[in-house]
C-alpha positions in Angstrom: -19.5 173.0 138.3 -17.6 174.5 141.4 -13.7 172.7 142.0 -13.3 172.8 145.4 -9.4 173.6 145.5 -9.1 173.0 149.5 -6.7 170.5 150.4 -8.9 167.9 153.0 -7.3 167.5 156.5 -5.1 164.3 156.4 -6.5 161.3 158.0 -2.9 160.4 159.4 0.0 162.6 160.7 2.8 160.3 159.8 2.0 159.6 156.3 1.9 163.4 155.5 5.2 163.7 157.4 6.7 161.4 154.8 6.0 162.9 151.9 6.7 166.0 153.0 10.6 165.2 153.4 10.4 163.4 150.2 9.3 166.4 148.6 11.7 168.1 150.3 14.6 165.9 149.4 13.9 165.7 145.9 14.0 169.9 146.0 16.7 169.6 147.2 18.7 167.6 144.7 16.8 169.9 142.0 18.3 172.7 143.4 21.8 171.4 143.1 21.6 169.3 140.1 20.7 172.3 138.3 23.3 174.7 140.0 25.8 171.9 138.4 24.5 171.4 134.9 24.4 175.4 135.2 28.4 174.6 135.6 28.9 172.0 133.0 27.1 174.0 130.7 29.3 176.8 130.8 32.7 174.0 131.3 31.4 172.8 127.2 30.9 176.6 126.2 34.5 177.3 127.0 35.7 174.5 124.7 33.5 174.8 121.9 35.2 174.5 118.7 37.9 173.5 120.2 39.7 170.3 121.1 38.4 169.0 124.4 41.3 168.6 127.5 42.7 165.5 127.9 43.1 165.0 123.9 46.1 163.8 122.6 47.2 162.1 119.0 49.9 159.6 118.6 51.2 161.4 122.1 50.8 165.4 121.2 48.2 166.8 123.3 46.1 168.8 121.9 43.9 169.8 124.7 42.0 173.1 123.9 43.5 174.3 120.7 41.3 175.6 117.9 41.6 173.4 114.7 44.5 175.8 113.0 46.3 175.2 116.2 46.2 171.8 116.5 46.6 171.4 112.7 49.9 173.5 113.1 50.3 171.5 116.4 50.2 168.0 114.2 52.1 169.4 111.2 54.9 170.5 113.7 54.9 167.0 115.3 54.6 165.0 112.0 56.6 167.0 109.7 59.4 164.4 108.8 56.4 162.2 107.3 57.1 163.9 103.9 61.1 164.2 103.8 61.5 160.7 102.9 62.0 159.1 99.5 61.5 155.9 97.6 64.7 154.3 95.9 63.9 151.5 93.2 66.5 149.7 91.6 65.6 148.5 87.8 68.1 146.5 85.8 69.1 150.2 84.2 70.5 151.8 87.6 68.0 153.3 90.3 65.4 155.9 90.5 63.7 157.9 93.0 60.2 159.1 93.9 60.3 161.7 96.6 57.8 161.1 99.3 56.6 165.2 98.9 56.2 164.1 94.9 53.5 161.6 96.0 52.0 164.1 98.5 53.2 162.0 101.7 52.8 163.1 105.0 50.5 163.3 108.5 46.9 162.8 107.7 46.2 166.0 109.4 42.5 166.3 108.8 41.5 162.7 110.2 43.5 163.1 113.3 42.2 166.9 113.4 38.5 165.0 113.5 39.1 162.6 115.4 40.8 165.1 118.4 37.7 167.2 118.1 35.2 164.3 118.6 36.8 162.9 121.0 34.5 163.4 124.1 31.5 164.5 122.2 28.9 162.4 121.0 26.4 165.1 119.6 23.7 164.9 123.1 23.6 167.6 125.2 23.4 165.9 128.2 26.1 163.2 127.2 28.7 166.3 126.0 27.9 167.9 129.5 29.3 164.5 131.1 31.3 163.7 128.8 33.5 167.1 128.4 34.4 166.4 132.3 35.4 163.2 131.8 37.8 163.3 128.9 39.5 166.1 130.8 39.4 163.6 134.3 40.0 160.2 132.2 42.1 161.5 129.1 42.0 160.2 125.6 44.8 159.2 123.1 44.1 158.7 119.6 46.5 157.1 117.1 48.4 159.2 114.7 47.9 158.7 111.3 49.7 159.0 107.4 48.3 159.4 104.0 49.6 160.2 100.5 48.3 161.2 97.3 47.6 157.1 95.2 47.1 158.9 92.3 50.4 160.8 92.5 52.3 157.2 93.0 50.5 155.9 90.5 52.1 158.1 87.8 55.5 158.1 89.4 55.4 154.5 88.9 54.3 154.3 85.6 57.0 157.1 84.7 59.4 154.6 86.3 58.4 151.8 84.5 58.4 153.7 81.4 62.3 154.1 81.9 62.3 150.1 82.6 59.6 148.9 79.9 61.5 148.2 76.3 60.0 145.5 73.7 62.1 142.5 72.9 64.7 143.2 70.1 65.8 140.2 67.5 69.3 139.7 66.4 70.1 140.0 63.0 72.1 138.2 60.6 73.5 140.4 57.3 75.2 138.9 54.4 77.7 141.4 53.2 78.7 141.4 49.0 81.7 139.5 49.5 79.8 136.9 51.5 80.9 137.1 55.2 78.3 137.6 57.6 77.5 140.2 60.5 75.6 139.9 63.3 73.6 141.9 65.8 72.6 140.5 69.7 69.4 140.5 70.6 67.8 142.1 73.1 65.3 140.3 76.3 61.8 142.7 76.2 61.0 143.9 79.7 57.5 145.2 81.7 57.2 146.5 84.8 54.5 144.8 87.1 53.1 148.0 88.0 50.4 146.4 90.7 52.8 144.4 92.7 55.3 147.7 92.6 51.9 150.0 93.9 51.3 147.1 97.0 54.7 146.9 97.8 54.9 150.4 98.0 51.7 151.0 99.8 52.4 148.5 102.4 55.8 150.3 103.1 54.2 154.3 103.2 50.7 153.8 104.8 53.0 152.8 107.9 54.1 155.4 110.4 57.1 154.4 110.9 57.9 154.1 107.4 61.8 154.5 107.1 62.8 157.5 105.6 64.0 155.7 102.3 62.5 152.9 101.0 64.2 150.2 99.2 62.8 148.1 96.5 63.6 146.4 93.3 61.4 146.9 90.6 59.5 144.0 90.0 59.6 143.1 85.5 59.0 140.1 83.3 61.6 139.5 80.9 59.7 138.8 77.5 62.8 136.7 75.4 62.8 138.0 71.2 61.8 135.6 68.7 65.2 135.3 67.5 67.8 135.3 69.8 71.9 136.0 69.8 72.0 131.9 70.1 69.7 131.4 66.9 72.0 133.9 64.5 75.2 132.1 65.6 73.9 129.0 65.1 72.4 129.8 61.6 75.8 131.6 60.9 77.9 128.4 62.2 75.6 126.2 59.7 76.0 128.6 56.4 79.8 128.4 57.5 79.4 124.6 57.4 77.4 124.2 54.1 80.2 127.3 52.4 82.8 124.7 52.8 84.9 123.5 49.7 82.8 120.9 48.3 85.2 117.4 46.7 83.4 115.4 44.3 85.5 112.2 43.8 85.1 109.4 41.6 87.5 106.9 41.2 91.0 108.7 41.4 89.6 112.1 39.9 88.0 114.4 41.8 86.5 118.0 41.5 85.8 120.8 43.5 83.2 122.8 44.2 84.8 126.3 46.0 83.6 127.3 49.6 83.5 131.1 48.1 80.8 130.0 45.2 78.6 128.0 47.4 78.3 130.9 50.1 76.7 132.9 47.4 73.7 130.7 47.6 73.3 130.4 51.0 70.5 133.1 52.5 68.8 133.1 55.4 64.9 132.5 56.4 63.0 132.7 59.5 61.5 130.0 60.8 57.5 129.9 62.0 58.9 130.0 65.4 60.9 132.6 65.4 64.0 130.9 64.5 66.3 131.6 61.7 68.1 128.7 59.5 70.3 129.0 56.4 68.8 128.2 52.9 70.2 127.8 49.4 69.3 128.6 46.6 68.9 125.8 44.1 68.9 127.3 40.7 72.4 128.6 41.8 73.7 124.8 42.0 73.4 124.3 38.0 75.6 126.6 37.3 78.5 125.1 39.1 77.9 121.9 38.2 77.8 122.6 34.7 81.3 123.5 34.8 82.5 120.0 36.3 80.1 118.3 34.1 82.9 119.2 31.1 85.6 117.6 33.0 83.6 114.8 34.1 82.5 113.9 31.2 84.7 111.5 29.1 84.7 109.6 26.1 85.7 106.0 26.7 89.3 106.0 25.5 90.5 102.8 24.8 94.2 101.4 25.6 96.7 102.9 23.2 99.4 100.7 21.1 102.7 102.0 19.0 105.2 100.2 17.6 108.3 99.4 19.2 111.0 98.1 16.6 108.6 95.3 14.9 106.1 94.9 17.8 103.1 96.5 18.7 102.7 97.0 22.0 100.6 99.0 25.0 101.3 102.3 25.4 98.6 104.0 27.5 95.7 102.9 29.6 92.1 103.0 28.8 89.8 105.4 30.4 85.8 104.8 31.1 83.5 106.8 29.1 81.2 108.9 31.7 78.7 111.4 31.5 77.3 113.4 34.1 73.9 113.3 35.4 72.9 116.7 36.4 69.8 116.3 37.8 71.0 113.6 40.0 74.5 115.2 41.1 72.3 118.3 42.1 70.2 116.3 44.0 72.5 114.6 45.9 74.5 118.4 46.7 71.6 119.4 47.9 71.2 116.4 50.2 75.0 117.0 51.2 74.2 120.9 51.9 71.3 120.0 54.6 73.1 117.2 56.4 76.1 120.1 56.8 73.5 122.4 58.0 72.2 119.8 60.1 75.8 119.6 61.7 76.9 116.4 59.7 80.5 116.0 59.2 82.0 117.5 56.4 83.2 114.5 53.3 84.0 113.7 50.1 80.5 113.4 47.7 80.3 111.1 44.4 78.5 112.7 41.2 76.1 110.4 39.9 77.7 109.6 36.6 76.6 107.2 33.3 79.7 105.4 32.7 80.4 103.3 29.5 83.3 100.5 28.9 86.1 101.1 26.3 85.7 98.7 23.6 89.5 98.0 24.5 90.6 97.8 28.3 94.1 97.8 29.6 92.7 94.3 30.3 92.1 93.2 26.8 94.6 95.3 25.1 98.2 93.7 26.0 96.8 90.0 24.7 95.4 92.3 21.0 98.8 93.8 20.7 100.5 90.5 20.3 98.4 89.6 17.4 98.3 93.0 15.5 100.7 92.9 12.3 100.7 94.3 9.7 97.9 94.4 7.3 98.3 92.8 3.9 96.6 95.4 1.8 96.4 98.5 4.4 99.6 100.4 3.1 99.9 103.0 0.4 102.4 105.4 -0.5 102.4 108.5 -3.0 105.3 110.6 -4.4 104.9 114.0 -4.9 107.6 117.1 -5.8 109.4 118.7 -3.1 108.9 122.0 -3.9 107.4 125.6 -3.0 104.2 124.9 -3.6 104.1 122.0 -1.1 106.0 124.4 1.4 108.8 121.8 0.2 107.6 119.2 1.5 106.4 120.1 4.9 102.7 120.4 4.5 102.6 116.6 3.6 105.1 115.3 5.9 103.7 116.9 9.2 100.7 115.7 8.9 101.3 112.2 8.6 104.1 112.6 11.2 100.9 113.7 13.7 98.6 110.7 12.6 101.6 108.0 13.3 100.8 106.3 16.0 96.9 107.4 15.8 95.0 104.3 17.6 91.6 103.7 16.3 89.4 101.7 18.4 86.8 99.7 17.4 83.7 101.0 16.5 85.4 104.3 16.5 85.6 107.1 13.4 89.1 108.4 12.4 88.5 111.9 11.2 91.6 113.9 9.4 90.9 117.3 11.1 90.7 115.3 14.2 93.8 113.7 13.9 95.6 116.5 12.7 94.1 119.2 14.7 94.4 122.9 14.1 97.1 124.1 10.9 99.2 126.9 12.0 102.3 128.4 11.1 104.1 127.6 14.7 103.9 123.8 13.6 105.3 124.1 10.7 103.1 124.8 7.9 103.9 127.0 5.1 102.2 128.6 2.1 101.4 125.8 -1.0 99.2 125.5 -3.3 95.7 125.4 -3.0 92.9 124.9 -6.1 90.2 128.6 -5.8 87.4 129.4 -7.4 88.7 126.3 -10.0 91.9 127.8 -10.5 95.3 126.8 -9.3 96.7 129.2 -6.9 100.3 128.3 -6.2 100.9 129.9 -2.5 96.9 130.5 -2.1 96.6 128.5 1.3 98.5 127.7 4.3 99.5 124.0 4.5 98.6 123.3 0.7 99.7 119.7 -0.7 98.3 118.5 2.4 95.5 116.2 0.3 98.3 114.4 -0.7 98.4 113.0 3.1 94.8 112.7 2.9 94.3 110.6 -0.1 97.5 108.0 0.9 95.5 107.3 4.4 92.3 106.9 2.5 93.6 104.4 -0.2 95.4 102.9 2.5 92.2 102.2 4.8 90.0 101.5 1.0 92.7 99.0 0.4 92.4 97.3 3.9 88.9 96.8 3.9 87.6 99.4 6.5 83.9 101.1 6.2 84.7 104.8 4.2 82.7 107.9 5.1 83.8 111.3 4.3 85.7 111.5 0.9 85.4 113.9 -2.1 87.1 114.3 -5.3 89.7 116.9 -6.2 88.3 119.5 -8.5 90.3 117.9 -11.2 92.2 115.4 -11.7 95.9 114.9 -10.2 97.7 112.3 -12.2 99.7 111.3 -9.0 96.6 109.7 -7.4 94.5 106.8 -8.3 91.7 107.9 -10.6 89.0 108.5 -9.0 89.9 107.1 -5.3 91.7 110.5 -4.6 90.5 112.7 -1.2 90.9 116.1 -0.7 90.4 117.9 2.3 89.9 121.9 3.2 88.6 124.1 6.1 87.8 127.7 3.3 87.7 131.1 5.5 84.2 131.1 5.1 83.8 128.1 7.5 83.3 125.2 5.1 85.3 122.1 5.8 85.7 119.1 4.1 87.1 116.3 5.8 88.4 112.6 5.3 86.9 110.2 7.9 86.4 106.0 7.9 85.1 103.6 10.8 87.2 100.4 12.4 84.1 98.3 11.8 86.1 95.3 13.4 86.0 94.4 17.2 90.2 95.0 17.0 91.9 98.0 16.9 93.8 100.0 14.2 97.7 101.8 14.7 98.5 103.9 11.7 101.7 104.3 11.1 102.7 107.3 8.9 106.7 107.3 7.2 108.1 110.5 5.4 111.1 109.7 3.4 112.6 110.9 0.4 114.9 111.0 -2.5 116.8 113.5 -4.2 114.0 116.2 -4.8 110.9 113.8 -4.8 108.8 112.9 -1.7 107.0 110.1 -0.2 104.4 109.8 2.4 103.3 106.4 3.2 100.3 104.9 5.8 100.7 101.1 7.0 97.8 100.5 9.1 98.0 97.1 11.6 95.9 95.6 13.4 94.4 92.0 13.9 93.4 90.4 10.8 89.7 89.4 10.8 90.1 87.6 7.1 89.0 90.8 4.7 89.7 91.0 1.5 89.1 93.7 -1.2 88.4 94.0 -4.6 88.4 97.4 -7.0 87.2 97.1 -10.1 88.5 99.3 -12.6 87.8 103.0 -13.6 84.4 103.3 -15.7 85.4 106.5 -17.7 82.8 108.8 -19.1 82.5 111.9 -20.2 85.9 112.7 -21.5 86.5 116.6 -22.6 89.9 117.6 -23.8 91.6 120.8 -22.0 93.7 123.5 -24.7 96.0 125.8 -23.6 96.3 129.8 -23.9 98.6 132.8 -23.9 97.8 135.6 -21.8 99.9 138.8 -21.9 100.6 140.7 -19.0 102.6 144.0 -18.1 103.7 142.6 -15.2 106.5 140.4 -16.9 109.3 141.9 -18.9 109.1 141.8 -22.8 110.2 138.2 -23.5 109.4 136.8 -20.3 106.9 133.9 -20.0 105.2 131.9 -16.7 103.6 129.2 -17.0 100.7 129.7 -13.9 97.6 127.0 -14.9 98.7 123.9 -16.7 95.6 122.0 -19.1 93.7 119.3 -17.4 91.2 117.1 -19.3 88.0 116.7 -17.6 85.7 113.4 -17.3 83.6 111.3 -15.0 84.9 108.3 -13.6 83.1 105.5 -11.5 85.0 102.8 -8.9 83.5 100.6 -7.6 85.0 98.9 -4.6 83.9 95.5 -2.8 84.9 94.5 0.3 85.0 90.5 1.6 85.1 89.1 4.9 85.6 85.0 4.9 84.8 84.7 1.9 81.5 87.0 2.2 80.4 90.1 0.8 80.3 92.6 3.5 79.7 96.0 1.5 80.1 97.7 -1.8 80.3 101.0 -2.9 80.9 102.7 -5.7 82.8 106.3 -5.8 81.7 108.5 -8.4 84.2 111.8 -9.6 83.4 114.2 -11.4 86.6 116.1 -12.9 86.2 119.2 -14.3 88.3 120.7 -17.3 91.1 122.9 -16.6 92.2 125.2 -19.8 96.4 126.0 -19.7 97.6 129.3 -19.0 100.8 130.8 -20.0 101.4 134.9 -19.1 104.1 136.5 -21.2 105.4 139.7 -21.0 103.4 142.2 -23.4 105.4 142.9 -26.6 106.8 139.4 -27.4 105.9 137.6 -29.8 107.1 133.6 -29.7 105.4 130.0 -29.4 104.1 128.9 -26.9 105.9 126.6 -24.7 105.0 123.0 -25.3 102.3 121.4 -22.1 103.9 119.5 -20.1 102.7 116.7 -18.0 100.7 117.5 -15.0 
């Protein structure tokens, strides 16, 4: 196949004219498009690398510098972005965070980017156009900061770390004397870290930052469980409930001392974190217990004594009371809370079981002006003044201490009651005392002193009043009535034996005791008074049994001179003897009894100085 390659003649001249130029033309504008892309061309080559002209950041221009230069170009410019510092003030003073320690400054490498893009958009033909026109047009980019978050992050948490501290109680210490000490407490604090970052990255990612911030450091105060309010409060209540506590009752009172109550008082937390004072309960007995003994009281019933030949009223009676101690402690319990809930401080009354006297001041002033007197109550007994009756003394002060002695009714009347305790300071002296069944002449203080004994029991027999305690001498003593005779002892081993009888009448009884004398023989007598409630008394008459006959003896001693004798145990015949006593009222029997004594026999001794040789002396009468 043969291409014929011959152009055919044109048909017509004017069309082939046309296309001709337009050939031409577009040549043409070949020829010098490509003699200028030839120039842009070699315009880009000269600026590769390299910031294009007409580039300037946040107003330095940066037109044609290589990246080290325009990074030393921005550095220069934006230098004082990383001399500033951060001041925060915390409740503790301030602190600072230098901008350099978070690694503030120019954010070189974006702006660096940003100045060398600017007029290239990575197409040939568009960087050949647009190389010219950044350098005709110009651009400006913004200038811009960074910093390092991490870095800030740790300088605020080592802030906060001087700022952070956990909430701190107050305390409240009871020292060993009892006074309390107290610590304050102490508000908790934390830091709000997140708000402190915003704030603080609002403030540095501006440009025009200051060159020191200010800011307060943002905390939560986190209030103890116990605060400086709670201990003083607790302390101010113990302070109320250590007060002196009064217990009154009537015109008596007693007191419980501030200083022994704040020994109980400790202190407890509450389930809120509060703190209250407590007391310790089994601490309250104790101090009660002491009160108890002078609250508690026998009724005592209104006295009498005679004045010339009346009786008449000469003290009040008192109400018998006992304490109740489990009801008293409750109620200073009570007392202690309501003063540690703030309650004003008053007078408490013990919870007390009180009795009546059997004789009121009431009753007693219309009784003593009907006591006389009793018809058969009085008895009298004569005995020797001598040594072995400390010459009288040990019968005489005894009945000295019982005159006056009120009985009430219903009541005992005990002789070591009455009399108290013997001792020399009152007046007692050596006497003689019967040991081991032998007569000892100075062998106890305050011997003769059964002689007071049995006069006041005969006396009371006699009147018709119920007998309890009463024993026999250990034999018999001529000078009493046989077998109604009453001895009384306290031995150093502890034994006592005592003389007692009850008022069984609903009136009262005043014994009267009289000590007189004549020449070298004593007396004691008892008259007993009281109203009479129509008593009378019979005693029959000794039933003797059992009689043994005492001897006498010689015993020869060294200790007397030849020709000497001393009579030191006189012979006492020994026997049983029975009385039995009834006692009337109205005309009714209202009790008998019958006393039995046993008398033992007592064999005479006479010691005489060894070598003599004589008769005895003859017995004498006990």
């Amino acid at each position: 196949m043969t291409t014929d390659l011959t152009p055919a003649p044109p048909k017509h001249r004017g069309r082939s004219l046309g296309l001709k130029f337009a050939i031409a033309f577009l040549l043409g504008v070949s020829i010098v498009v490509g003699a200028g892309g030839a120039g842009l061309y070699a315009y880009g080559q000269q600026y590769s690398g390299k910031v294009l002209p007409g580039v300037s950041v946040g107003g330095v221009d940066l037109s044609g510098l290589t990246p080290e230069a325009a990074t030393a170009a921005i550095a220069d410019a934006y230098g004082a972005l990383g001399a500033g510092v951060i001041t925060l003030t915390g409740p503790e003073g301030e602190l600072t965070i230098g901008y350099k320690e978070i690694g503030r400054g120019p954010d070189t490498r974006a702006m660096l980017d940003a100045a060398l893009a600017a007029g290239r958009q990575g197409e040939p033909v568009a960087d050949l156009i647009g190389a010219p026109q950044t350098a005709i047009k110009g651009v400006s980019l913004d200038a811009g900061v960074t910093y390092d978050p991490a870095s800030l992050e740790t300088a605020v948490a080592d802030a906060a770390a001087a700022v952070d501290r956990d909430p701190v109680d107050a305390t409240l210490t009871i020292a060993e004397d009892g006074s309390y000490s107290t610590t304050d407490s102490v508000d908790g604090r934390v830091v709000d870290q997140q708000a402190l970052l915003a704030a603080l990255d609002a403030q540095l990612s501006k440009l025009d930052a200051p060159g020191e911030i200010r800011m307060d450091i943002p905390f939560t105060t986190n209030t103890p469980a116990t605060e400086t309010a709670d201990v003083e409060a607790a302390a101010a209540a113990a302070d109320r409930m250590a007060a002196d506590m009064v217990l009154v009752r009537g015109k008596d009172s007693w007191t419980i001392s501030g200083k022994k109550l704040r020994k109980l008082v400790t202190f407890s937390k509450t389930s809120d974190g509060g703190i209250v004072p407590v007391v310790d309960e089994e601490g309250i007995d104790p101090l009660i217990k002491p009160i108890s003994k002078a609250v508690n009281q026998a009724a005592t019933n209104a006295g009498f004594r005679l004045s010339g030949s009346r009786i008449v009223v000469s003290s009040q009676s008192k109400e018998g009371r006992k304490l109740d101690l489990a009801a008293t402690h409750a109620v200073i319990v009570d007392t202690l809370m309501a003063r540690q809930g703030g309650a004003p401080d008053g007078q408490i009354e013990p919870v007390v079981a009180a009795s009546d006297p059997a004789v009121t001041s009431a009753e007693a002033k219309s009784i003593a002006s009907r006591m006389v007197p009793l018809p058969t109550g009085k008895w009298t007994t004569w005995f020797h003044i001598y040594e072995r009756n400390g010459f009288g003394a040990n019968i005489w002060i005894p009945a000295k201490l019982i005159s006056g002695y009120t009985v009430g009714p219903g009541e005992t009347f005990d002789f070591w009651k009455a009399v108290g305790p013997v001792t020399r300071a009152k007046g007692y002296k050596d006497g003689g005392a019967i040991i081991n069944g032998k007569t000892e002449p100075l062998g106890a203080l305050a011997g003769g002193i059964c002689t007071c004994s049995t006069t006041l029991f005969n006396a009371a027999l006699r009147a018709g009043y119920k007998m309890v305690a009463r024993r026999n001498h250990y034999y018999y003593i001529d000078r009493y009535p046989v077998g109604l005779d009453a001895t009384v002892f306290i031995s150093g081993g502890g034994s006592k034996q005592t003389m007692s009888f009850v008022n069984d009448t609903k009136y009262p009884v005043l014994i009267r005791g009289i000590n007189t004398r004549k020449g070298s023989i004593g007396y004691v007598t008892f008259r007993l008074y009281s109203v009479p409630v129509g008593r009378k008394v019979v005693i029959g008459a000794p039933v003797i049994k059992n009689r043994r006959t005492a001897r006498d003896s010689v015993q020869y001693t060294s200790s007397l001179r030849a020709g000497q004798s001393k009579r030191i145990e006189y012979p006492v015949n020994g026997f049983d003897v029975w009385r039995t006593v009834t006692v009337y009222e109205n005309g009714k029997v209202l009790r008998k009894r019958t006393y039995y004594s046993h008398y033992a026999t007592i064999t005479g001794i006479v010691l005489r100085g060894k070598g003599t040789v004589t008769r005895p002396d003859p017995t004498p009468t006990p």
